[in-house]
Structures are given as structure tokens and as C-alpha cells.
C-alpha positions as CSV (number, residue, x, y, z in Angstrom):
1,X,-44.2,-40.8,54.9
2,X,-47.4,-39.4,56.9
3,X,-49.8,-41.9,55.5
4,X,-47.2,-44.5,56.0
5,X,-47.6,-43.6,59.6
6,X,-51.0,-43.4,59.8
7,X,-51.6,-46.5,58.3
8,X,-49.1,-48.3,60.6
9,X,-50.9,-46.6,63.3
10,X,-54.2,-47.9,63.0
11,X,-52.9,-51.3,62.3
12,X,-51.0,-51.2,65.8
13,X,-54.5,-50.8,67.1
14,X,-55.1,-54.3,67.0
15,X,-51.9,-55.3,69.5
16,X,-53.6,-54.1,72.9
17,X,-52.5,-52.8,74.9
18,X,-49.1,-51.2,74.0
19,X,-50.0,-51.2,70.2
20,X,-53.5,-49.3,71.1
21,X,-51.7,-46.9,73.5
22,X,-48.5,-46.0,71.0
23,X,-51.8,-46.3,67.6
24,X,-53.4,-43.7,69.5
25,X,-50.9,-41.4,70.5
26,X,-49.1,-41.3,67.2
27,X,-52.3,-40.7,65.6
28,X,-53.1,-38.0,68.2
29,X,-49.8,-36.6,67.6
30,X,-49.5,-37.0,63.5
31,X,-52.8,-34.6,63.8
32,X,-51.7,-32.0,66.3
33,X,-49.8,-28.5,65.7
34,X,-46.5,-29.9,66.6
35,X,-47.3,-33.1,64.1
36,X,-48.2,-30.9,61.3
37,X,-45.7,-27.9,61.8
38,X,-43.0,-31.5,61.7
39,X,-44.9,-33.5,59.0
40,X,-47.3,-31.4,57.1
41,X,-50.9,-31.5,56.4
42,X,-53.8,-30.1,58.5
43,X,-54.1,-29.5,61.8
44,X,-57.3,-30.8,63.7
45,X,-59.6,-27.8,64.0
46,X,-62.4,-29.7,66.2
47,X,-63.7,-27.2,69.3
48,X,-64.3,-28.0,72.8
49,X,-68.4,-27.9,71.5
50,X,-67.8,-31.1,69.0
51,X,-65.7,-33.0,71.8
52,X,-68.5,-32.4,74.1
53,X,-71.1,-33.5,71.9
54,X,-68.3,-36.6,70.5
55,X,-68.6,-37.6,74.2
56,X,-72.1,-38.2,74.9
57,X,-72.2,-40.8,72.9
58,X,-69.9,-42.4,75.0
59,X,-71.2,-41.2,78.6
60,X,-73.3,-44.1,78.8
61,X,-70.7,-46.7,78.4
62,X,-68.4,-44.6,80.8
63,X,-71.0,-44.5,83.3
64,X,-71.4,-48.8,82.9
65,X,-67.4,-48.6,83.6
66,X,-67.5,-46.4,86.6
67,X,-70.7,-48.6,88.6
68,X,-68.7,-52.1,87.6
69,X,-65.3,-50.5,89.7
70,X,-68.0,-50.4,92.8
């Protein structure tokens, strides 16, 4: 039933934006504590150290967003 979601999750992705915004979120929350302690599985275990490092790859394209609202 979890991979059925999953999978139905990322193929929502496509339908932007309410199918991106409801893909991400059930992903988000198939992964977290409450998700797992519902559905099973593993938790994600990532620490604040690997999101900061996960977002600097992205800094420059949030930077390119934040001069083009100027």
C-alpha cells in the first residue's frame, strides 16, 4: 500500500501545481515519523548538516529567483 503511494506520488508530480504540491507533501509525509509510525518502513534520518549541504546546490538558482522578483 506504501509503494502504491509513493508511486502515485511521483506521478502526480507532473500535474503542477496542485499535483506537485499534494506529490510532494505525501512523499514528505510517507517518509516522516508520523508516516512511518501509520505505514511502516524507515523514517528519514538526514541531519540539518546534509540539508545544508542538499541546499547549496540549489542557492544559485534561488538567488536567480530572488533578483528576477526586483
Amino acid at each position: 500500500m506504501k509503494t502504491l503511494a509513493i508511486a502515485l506520488s511521483i506521478v502526480s508530480l507532473v500535474n503542477i501545481p496542485i499535483g506537485t504540491a499534494l506529490g510532494i507533501y505525501t512523499i514528505k509525509f510517507l517518509r516522516s515519523e508520523a508516516g512511518v509510525s501509520f505505514y511502516g518502513g524507515k523514517a528519514s534520518a538526514g541531519t540539518d548538516a546534509e540539508l545544508a549541504e542538499a541546499m547549496q546546490g540549489a542557492q544559485p538558482l534561488m538567488n536567480w529567483a530572488n533578483k528576477s522578483k526586483s
